[in-house]
LOGU-107280 format. One record per residue: residue in one letter; residue number from 0; y negated, z, x negated of N, C-alpha, C in turn. Coordinates in steps of 0.1 Angstrom, whole numbers, plus 5000, padded with zeros to 4 digits. Last residue first. Layout:
N
PT res   n nnorth  nup neast canorth caup caeast cnorth  cup ceast
PT   A NUM      Y    Z     X       Y    Z      X      Y    Z     X
...
# end
This chain:
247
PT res   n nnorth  nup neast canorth caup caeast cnorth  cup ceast
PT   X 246   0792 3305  9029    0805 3302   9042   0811 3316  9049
PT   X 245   0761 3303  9022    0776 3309   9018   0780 3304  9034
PT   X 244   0749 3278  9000    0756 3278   9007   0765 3290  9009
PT   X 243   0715 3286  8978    0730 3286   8981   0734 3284  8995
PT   X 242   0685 3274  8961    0694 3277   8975   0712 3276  8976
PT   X 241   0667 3290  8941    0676 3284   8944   0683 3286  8954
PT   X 240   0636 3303  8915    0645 3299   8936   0657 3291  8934
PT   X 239   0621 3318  8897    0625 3305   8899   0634 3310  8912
PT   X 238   0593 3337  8876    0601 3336   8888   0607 3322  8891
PT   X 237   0578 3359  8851    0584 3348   8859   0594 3347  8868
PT   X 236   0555 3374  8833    0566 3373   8842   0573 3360  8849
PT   X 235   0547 3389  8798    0544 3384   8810   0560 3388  8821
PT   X 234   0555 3403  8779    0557 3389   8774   0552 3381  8785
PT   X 233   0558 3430  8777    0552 3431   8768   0547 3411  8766
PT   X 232   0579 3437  8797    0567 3451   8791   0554 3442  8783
PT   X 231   0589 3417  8820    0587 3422   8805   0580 3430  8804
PT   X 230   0609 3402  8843    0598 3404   8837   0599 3410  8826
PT   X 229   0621 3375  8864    0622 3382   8850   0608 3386  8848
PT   X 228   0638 3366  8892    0627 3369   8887   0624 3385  8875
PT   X 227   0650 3347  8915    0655 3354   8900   0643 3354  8895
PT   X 226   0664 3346  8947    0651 3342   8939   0651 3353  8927
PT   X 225   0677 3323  8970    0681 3331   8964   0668 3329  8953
PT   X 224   0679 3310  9003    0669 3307   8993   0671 3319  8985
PT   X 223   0711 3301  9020    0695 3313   9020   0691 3311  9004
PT   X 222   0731 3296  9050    0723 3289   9040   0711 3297  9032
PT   X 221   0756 3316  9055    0744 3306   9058   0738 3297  9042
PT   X 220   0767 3350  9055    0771 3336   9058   0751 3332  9056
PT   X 219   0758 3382  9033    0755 3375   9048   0758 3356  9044
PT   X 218   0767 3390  9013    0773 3404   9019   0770 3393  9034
PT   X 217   0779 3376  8980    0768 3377   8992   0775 3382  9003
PT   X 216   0782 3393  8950    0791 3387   8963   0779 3385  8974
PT   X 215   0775 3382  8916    0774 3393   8928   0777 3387  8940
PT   X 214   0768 3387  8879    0778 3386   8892   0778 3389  8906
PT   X 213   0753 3371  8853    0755 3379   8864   0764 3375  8877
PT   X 212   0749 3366  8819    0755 3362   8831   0759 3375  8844
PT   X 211   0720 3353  8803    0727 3364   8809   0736 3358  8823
PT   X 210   0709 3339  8771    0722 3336   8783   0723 3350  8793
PT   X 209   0677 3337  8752    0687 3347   8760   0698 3340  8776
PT   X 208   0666 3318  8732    0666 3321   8743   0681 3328  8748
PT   X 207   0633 3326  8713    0647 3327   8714   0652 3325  8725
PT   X 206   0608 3335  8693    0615 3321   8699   0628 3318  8700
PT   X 205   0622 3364  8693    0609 3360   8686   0613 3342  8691
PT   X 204   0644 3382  8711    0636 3378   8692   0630 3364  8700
PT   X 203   0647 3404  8738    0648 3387   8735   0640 3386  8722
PT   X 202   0658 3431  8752    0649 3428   8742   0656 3410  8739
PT   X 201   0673 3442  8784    0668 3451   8771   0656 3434  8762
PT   X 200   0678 3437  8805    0682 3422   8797   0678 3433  8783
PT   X 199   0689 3454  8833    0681 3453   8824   0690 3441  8812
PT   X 198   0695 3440  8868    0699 3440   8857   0685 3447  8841
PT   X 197   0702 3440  8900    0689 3441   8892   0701 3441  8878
PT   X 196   0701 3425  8936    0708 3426   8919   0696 3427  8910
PT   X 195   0717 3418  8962    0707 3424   8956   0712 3425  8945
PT   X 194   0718 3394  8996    0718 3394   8980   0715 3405  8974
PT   X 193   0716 3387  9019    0728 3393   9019   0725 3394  9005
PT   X 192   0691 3367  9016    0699 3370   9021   0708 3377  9019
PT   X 191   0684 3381  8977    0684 3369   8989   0688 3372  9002
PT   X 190   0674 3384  8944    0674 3388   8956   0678 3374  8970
PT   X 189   0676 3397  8912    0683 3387   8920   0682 3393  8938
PT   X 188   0658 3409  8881    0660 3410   8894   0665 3396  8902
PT   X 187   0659 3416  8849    0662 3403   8855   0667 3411  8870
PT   X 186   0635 3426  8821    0644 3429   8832   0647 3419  8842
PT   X 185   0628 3438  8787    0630 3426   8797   0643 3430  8809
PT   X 184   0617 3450  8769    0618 3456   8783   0619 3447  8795
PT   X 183   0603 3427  8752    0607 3441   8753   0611 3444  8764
PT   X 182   0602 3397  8730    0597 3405   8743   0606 3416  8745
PT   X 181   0587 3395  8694    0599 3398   8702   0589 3406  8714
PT   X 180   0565 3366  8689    0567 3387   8688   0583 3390  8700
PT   X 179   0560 3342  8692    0560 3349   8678   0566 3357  8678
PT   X 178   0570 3329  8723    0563 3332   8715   0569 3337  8703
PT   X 177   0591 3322  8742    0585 3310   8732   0576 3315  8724
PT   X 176   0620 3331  8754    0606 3339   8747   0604 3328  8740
PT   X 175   0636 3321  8784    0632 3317   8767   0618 3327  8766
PT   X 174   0667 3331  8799    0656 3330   8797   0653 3328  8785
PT   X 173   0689 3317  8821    0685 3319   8805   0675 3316  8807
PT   X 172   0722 3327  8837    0699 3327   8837   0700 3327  8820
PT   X 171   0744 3319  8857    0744 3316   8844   0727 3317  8843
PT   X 170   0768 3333  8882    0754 3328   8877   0747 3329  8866
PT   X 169   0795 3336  8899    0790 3340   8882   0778 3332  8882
PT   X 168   0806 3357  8928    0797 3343   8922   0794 3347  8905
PT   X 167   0832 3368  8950    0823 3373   8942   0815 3356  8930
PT   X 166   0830 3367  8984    0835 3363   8970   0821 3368  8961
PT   X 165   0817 3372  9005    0822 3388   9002   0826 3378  8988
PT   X 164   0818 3339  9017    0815 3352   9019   0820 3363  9012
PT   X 163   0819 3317  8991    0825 3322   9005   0818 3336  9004
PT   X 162   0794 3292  8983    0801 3306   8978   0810 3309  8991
PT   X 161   0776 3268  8964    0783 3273   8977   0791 3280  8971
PT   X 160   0770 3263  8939    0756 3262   8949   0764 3270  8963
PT   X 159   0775 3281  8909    0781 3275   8918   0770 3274  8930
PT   X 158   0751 3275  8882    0761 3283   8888   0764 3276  8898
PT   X 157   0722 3282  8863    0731 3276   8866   0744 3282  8873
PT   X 156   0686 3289  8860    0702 3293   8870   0712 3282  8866
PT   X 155   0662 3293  8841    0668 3284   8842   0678 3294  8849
PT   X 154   0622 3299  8829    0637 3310   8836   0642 3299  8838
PT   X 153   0601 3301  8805    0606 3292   8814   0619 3306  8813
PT   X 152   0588 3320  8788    0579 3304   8792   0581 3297  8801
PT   X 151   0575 3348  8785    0585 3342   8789   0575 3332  8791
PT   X 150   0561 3358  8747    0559 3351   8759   0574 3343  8770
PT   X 149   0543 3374  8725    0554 3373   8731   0552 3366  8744
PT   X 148   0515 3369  8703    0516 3371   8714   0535 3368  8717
PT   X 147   0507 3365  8675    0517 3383   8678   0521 3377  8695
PT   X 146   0490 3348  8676    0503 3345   8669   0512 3356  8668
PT   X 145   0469 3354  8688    0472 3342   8691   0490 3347  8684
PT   X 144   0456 3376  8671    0465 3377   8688   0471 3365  8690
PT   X 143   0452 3364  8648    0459 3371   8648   0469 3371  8658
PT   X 142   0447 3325  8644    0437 3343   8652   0453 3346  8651
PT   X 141   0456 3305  8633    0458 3318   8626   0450 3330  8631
PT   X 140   0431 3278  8651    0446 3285   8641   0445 3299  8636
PT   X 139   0418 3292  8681    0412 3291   8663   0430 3290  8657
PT   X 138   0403 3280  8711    0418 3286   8704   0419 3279  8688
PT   X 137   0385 3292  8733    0387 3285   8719   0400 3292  8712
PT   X 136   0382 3288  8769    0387 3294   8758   0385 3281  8750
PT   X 135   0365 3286  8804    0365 3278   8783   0376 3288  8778
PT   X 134   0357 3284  8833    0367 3289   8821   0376 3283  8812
PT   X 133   0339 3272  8841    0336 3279   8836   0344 3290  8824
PT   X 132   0343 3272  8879    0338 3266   8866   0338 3275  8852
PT   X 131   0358 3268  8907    0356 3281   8897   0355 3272  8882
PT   X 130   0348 3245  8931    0357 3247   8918   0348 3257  8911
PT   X 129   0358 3254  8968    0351 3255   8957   0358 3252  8943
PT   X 128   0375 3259  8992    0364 3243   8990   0352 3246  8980
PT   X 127   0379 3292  8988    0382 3279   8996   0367 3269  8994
PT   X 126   0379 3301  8952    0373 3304   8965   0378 3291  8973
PT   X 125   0393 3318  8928    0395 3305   8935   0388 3310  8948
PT   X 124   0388 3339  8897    0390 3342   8913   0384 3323  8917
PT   X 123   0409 3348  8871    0397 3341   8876   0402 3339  8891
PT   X 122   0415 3383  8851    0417 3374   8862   0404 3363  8869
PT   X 121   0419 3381  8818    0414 3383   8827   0415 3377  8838
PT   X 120   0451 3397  8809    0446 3386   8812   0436 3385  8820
PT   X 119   0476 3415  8808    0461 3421   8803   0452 3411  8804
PT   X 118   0496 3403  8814    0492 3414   8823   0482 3419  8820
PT   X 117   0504 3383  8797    0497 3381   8812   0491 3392  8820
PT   X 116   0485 3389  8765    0497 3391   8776   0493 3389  8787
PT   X 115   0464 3388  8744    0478 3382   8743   0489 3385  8755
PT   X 114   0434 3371  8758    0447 3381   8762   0459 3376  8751
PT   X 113   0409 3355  8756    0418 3361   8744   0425 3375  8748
PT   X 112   0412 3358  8791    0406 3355   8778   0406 3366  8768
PT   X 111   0440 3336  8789    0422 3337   8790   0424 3351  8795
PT   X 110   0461 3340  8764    0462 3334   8776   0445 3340  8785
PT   X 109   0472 3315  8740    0467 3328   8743   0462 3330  8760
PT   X 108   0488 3302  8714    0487 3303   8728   0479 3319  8726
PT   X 107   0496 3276  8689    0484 3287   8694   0490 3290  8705
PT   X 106   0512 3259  8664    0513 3262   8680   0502 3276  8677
PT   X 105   0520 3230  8639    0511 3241   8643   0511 3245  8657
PT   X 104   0548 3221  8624    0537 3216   8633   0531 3227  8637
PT   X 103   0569 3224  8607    0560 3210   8606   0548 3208  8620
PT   X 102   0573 3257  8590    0574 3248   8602   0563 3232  8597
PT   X 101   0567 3294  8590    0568 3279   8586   0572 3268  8598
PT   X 100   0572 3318  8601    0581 3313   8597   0583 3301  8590
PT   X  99   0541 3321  8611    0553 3335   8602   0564 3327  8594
PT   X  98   0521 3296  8607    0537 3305   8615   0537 3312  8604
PT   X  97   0494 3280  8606    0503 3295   8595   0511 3299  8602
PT   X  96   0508 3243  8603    0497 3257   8608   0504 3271  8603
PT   X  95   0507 3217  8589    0516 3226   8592   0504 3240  8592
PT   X  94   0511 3190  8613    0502 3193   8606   0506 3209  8608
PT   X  93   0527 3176  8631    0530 3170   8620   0515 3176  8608
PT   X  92   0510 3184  8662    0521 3174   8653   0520 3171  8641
PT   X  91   0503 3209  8677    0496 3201   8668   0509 3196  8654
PT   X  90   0502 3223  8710    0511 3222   8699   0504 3210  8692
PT   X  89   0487 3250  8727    0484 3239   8718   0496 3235  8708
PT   X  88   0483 3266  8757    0491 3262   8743   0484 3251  8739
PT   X  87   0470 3291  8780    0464 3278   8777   0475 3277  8761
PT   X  86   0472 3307  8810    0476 3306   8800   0469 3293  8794
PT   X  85   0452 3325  8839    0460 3314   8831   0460 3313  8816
PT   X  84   0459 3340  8870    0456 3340   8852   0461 3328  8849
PT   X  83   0436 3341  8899    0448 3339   8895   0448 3342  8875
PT   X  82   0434 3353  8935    0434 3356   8918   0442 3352  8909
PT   X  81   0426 3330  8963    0431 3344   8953   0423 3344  8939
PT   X  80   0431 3298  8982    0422 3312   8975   0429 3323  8970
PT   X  79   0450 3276  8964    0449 3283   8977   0440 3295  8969
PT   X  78   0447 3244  8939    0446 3265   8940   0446 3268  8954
PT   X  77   0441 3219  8942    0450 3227   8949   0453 3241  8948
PT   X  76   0434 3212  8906    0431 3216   8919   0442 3217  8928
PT   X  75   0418 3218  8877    0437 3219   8881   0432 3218  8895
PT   X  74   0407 3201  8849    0402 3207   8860   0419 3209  8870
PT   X  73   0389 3201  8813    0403 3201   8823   0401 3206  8835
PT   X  72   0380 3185  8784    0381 3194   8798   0394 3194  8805
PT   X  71   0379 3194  8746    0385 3184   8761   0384 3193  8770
PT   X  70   0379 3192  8713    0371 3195   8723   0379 3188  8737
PT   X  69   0404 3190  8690    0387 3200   8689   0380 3199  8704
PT   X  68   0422 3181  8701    0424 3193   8697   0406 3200  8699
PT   X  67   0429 3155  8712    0424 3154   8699   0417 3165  8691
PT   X  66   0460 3156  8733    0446 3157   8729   0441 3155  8714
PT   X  65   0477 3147  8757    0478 3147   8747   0458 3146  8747
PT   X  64   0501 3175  8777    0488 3165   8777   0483 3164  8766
PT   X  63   0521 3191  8786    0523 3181   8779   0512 3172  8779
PT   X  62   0510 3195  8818    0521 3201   8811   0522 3189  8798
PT   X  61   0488 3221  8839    0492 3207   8826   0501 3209  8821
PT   X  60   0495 3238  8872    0492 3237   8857   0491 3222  8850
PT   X  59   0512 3264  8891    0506 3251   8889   0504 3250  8870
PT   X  58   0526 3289  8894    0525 3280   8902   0515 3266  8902
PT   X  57   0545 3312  8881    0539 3296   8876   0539 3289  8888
PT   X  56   0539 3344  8890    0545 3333   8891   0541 3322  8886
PT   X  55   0524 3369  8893    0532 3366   8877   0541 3350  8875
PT   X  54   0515 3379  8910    0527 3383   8910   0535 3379  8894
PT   X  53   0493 3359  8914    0492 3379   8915   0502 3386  8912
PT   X  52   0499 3330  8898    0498 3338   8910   0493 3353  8906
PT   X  51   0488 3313  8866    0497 3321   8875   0495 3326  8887
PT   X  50   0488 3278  8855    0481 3287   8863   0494 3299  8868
PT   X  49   0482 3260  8820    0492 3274   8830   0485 3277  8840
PT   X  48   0485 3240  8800    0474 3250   8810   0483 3249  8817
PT   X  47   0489 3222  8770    0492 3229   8783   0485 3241  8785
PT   X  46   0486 3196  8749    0482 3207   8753   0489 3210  8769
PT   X  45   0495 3183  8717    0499 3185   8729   0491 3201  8733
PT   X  44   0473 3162  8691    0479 3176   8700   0484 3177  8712
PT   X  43   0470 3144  8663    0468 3145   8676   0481 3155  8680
PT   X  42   0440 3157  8641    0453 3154   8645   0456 3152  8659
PT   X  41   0417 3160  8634    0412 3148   8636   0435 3144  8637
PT   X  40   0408 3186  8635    0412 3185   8628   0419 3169  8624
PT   X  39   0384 3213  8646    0385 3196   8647   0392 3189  8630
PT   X  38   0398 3236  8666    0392 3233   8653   0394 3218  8651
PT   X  37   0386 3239  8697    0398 3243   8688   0392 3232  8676
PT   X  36   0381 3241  8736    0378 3238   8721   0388 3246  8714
PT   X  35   0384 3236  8769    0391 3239   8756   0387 3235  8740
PT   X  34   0363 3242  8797    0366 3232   8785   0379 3241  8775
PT   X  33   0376 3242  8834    0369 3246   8820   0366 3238  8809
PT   X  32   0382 3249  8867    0381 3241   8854   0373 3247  8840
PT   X  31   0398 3254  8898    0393 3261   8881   0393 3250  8871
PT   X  30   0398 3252  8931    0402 3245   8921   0396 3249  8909
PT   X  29   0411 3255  8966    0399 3255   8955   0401 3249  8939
PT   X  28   0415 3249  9001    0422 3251   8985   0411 3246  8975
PT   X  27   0406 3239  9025    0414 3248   9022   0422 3256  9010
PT   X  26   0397 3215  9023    0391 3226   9019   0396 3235  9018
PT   X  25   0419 3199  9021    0414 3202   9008   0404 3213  9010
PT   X  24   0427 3200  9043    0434 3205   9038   0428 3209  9027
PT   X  23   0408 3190  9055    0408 3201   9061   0417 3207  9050
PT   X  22   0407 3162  9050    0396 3173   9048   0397 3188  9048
PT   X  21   0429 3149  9062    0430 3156   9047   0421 3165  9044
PT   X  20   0427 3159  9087    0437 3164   9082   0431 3168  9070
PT   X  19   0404 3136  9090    0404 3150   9092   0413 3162  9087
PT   X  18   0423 3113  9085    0411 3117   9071   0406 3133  9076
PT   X  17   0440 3116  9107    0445 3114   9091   0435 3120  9082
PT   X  16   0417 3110  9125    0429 3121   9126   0431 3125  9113
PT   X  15   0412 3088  9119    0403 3097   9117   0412 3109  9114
PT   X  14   0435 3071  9121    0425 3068   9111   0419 3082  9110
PT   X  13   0439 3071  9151    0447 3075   9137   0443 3082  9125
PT   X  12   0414 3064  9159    0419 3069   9160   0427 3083  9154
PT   X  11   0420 3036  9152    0411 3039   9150   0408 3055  9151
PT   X  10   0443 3027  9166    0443 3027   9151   0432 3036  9145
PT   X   9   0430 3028  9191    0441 3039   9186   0442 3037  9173
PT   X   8   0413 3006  9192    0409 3020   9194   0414 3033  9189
PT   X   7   0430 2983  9188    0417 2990   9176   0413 3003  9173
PT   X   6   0444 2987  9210    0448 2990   9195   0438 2993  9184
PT   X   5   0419 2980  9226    0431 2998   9231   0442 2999  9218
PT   X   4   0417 2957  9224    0406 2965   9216   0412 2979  9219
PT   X   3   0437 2939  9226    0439 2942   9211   0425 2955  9208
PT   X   2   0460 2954  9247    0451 2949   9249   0447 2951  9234
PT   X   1   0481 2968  9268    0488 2963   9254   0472 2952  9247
PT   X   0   0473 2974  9289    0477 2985   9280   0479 2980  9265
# end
């Protein structure tokens, strides 16, 4: 039993097992690339690529990748098949671009193609064990849409992790509009186990970030994945999770 070619065999085995797994997995998930062009200004740039869900969620992406602005690829993989939008930023160091307001560094965003909002965004479709090629944007300093666009960028919770039952909880969301344009019709939904909670946030200025504090008792004991999700009329959407304790 204990024989070295009945280990070979089973290592061997293993081995396959394993690399079948991964096969399988990667087919299972597709992947969008493109190029990004932008005006060749021989500065160096921070770039980020966004991927969203159907729902409006950040579920993948670049974050902070340094470029030389005028030309670069990119490829994101692990997409599961669907529909997805994505966003694309540019921040350009120490070189002052036309803000409304001024400033030491230049920012674009827009989100493909030449959308200023997620909801008007065209959608690119991920097939299983394929890459969706093909999706370029150019992002010009001072395009108009580029610099009207409003944008949630990031949602943040802070609060207590464990609660007693029926007590009531203060939960701390701050959301950020990182764009130009004031967002509108911002609304903050809380759901979970035993959870329900809606809130209007009404309007967030122009690169700003909004504190809201909300209150609410969980109605069911345990352990349960609580989920805050902000949207807008006018700035996209977003979603973040956190798990509580109630007793």
């Amino acid at each position: 039993m204990n024989s070295p070619a009945l280990k070979l065999a089973l290592s061997a085995a293993i081995a396959l097992l394993a690399l079948s797994s991964s096969q399988a997995s990667a087919a299972a998930t597709g992947s969008i690339s493109g190029f990004i062009q932008g005006e060749a200004t021989g500065d160096t740039c921070v770039r980020d690529v966004w991927v969203y869900d159907s729902t409006g969620n950040r579920v993948a992406g670049i974050d902070g990748q340094s470029t030389l602005w005028n030309f670069d690829d990119y490829k994101i993989d692990g997409l599961r098949p669907g529909e997805y939008r994505l966003s694309f930023d540019q921040y350009c160091v120490d070189r002052l671009g036309p803000l409304p307001t001024g400033g030491g560094s230049s920012h674009v965003c827009e989100y493909f193609n030449d959308s200023p909002t997620l909801a008007n965004a065209t959608p690119v479709t991920v097939v299983e064990g394929k890459e969706t090629t093909g999706v370029d944007v150019f992002l010009g300093l001072g395009n108009p849409v580029e610099w009207e666009a409003a944008r949630i960028s990031w949602v943040t919770v802070q609060g207590p992790s464990k609660v007693k039952k029926g007590d009531r909880t203060t939960q701390k969301v701050k959301i950020r509009n990182s764009g130009d344009n004031e967002a509108t019709r911002v609304q903050l939904r809380i759901w979970g186990r035993g959870i329900s909670y809606r809130a209007s946030v009404g309007s967030i200025p122009a690169d700003t970030t909004n504190v809201v504090k909300v209150v609410f008792a969980p109605r069911k004991s345990g352990k349960t994945t609580v989920k805050y999700r902000v949207t807008s009329a006018n700035a996209g959407a977003m979603s973040v999770q956190r798990n509580i304790v109630v007793k």
